[in-house]
N, C-alpha and C positions, 0 to 999 in steps of 0.2 A: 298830545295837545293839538298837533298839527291835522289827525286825522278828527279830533270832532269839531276844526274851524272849519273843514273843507267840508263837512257832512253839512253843517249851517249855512254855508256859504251855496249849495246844493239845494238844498230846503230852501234858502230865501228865491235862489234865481229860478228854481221849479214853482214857487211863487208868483215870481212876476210872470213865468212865461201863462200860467192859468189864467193869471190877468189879462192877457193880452189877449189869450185867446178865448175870453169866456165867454163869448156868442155863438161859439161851436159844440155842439153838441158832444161832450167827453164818456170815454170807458178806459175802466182803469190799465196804464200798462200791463206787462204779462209780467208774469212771477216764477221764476223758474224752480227746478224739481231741489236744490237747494235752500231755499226759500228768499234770493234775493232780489228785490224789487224791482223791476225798471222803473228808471225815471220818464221815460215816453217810449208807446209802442205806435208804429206806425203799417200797418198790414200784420208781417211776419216779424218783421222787425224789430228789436227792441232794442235800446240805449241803457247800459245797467252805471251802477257809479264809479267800479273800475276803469271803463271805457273811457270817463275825464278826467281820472289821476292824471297829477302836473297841469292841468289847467291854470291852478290858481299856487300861490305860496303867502310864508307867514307875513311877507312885508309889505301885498295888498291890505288896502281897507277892505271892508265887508261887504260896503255895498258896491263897493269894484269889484270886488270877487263875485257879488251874488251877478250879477251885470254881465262878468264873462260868460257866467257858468248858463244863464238863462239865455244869450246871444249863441250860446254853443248848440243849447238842445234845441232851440228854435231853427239855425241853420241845419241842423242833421235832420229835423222832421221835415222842412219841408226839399232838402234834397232827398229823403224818400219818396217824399210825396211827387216829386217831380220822375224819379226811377220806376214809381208804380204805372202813370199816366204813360209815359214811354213806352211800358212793357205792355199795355193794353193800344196803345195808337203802331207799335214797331215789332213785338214780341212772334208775329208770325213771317215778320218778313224774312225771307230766305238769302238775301244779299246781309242780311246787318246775321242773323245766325251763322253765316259761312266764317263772316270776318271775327265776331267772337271765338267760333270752334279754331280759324286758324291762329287766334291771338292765343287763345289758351292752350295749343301743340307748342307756342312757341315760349310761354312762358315755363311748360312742361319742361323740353329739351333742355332750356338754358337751365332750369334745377338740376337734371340729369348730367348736363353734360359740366354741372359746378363739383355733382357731388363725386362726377368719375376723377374730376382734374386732384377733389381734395385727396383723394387715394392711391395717386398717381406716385411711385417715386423721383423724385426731382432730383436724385443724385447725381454728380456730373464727375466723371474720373479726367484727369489731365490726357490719359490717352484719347479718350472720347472727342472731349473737346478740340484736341489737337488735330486729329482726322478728320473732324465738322470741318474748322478749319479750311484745310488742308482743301477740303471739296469745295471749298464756299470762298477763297479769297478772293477770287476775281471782282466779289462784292465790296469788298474793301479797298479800293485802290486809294491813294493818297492823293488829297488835295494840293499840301506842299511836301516840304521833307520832311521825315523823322529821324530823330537823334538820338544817339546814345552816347551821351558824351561822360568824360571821365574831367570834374569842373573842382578848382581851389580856389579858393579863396583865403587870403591868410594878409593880416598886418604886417606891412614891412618890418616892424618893431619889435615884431616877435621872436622869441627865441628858438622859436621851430623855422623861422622864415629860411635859413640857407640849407638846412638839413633835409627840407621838402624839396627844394631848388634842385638839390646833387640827389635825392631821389627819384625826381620826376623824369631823368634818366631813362629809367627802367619801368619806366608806366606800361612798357607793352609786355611786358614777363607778366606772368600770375604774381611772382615772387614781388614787384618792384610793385606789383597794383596793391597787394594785400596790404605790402608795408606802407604805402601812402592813406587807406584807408584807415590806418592804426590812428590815424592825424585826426578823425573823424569826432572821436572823443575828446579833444583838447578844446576848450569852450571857447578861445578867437579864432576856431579853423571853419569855415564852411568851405562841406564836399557833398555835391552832387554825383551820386553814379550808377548803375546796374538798373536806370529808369529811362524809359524810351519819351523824350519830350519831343515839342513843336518847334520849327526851327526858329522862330519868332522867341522862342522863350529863352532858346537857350543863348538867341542875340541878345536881348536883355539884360544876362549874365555877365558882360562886357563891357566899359563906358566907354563913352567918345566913340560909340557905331562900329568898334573895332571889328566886329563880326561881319565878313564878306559873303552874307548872304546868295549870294551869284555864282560861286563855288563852292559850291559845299559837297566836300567829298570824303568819304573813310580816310581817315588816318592822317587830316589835317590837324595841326593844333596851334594856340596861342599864346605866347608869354608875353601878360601886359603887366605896367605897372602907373599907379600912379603917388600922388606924395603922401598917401596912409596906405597903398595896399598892394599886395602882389596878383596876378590871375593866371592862373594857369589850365587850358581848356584845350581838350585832346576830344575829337570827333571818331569813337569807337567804332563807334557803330552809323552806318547811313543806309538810310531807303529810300530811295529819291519819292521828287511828284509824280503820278503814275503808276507806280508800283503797289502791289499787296502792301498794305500795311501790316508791321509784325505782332505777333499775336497779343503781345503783350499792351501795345499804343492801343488797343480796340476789345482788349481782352473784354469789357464789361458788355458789348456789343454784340461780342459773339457766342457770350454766354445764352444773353437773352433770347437771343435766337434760335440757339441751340433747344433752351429749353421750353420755346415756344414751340420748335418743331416735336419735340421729344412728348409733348401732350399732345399734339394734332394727332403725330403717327396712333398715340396707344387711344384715343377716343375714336378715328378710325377703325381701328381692330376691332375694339369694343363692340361699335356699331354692325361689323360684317361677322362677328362671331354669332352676336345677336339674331341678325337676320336669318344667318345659316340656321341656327335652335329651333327662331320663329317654322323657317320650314320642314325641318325634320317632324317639328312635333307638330304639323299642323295647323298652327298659326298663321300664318303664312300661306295661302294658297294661288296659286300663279296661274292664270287662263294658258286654256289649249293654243 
């Protein structure tokens, strides 16, 4: 249904546009080896009716539709007709041919160099990335500090509340970390840990400012409470301002880098593999 309102709606607006232009002398557009009709040929050029599929839909009127459809092939004739005059007033100038032949090496290239990227392996192993790293941290360095703090949060009310208390003890053992994290699953406990945050957030974490952001060092920690809740917050881990940020605060950072380098390098090669072919085989021929 939808395709014989659009063929009407084609018919009508190819309609109006004969109207419009019926003081011009017409020959009919061209008809290709297929047998399907243009609707307007203008030189070489021809407009067929796939060309204004999605123009129009079923919830235009008719003579809206016929309206676009005929505003459509009038705009495309006479921007031919304006590309053919160009091509006869501009067509031998050697400044406007330089700057086509370089737009179109360039639109060339960026095809080539999309479709080398698409066959690129983009795989990243932990050791790879870690070595990028490792070369590249100087890039990273820290605006403020990062943290890796080991954070509780738990109701005074609770019946885990004093048995986290006489474990947090041993927060710096494996053993005393793993068994405080067991706490992680009991739905009135929140634990933050094994996540490198901003030193801002991890103040946050604290009420009444209790976080002395002006020292913040490894292996400080804080026991607050107030009249619904316990906090307990152990600074694990510290990188000061300054310093490499650790892989993990920047990880998404220095993935994309990594994998921005890891296509430069292999379209690189590409290109000098290429070149090398070009002159083996002749392609390529280099003055005395």
């Amino acid at each position: 249904m939808q395709l014989i309102q659009q063929s009407t709606y084609i018919t009508l607006g190819f309609s109006l546009l004969l109207l419009v232009s019926a003081c011009v002398p017409q020959r009919d557009p061209e008809t290709r080896d297929d047998g399907a009709v243009g609707l307007i040929s203008v030189g070489n050029s021809t407009l067929f009716q796939e060309d204004i599929e999605g123009l129009t839909n079923d919830d235009m009127l008719p003579e809206d539709s016929a309206i676009v459809v005929s505003s459509f092939i009038e705009r495309w004739g006479k921007d031919q007709l304006i590309s053919l005059e160009a091509e006869k007033r501009f067509g031998d100038d050697k400044v406007l041919e330089e700057l086509v032949s370089e737009y179109r090496q360039s639109l060339l290239l960026q095809y080539m160099t999309n479709d080398i990227e698409s066959a690129i392996d983009t795989t990243i192993s932990a050791a790879d990335l870690q070595a990028f790293y490792q070369d590249n941290k100087d890039k990273y360095l820290l605006s403020d500090a990062a943290i890796m703090p080991l954070f509780i949060k738990i109701p005074r009310k609770s019946s885990f509340s004093s048995k986290i208390k006489s474990t947090w003890k041993k927060k710096k053992t494996s053993e005393g970390k793993a068994e405080l994290l067991k706490y992680s699953q009991k739905q009135d406990v929140t634990i933050i840990a094994n996540t490198w945050m901003e030193a801002k957030e991890v103040a946050a974490l604290l009420e009444d400012d209790a976080f002395d952001s002006r020292r913040i060092r490894q292996g400080k920690e804080y026991i607050e409470k107030t009249d619904d809740f316990r906090y307990f917050l152990y600074l694990e881990k510290v990188s000061q301002q300054g310093e490499p940020a650790p892989l993990q605060f920047v990880y998404n950072r220095v993935r994309h880098a990594y994998r921005y380098q890891q296509k430069r390098d292999q379209i690189k090669e590409y290109r000098d593999n290429l070149y090398k072919k070009g002159i083996d085989k002749g392609i390529v021929r280099l003055g005395q």
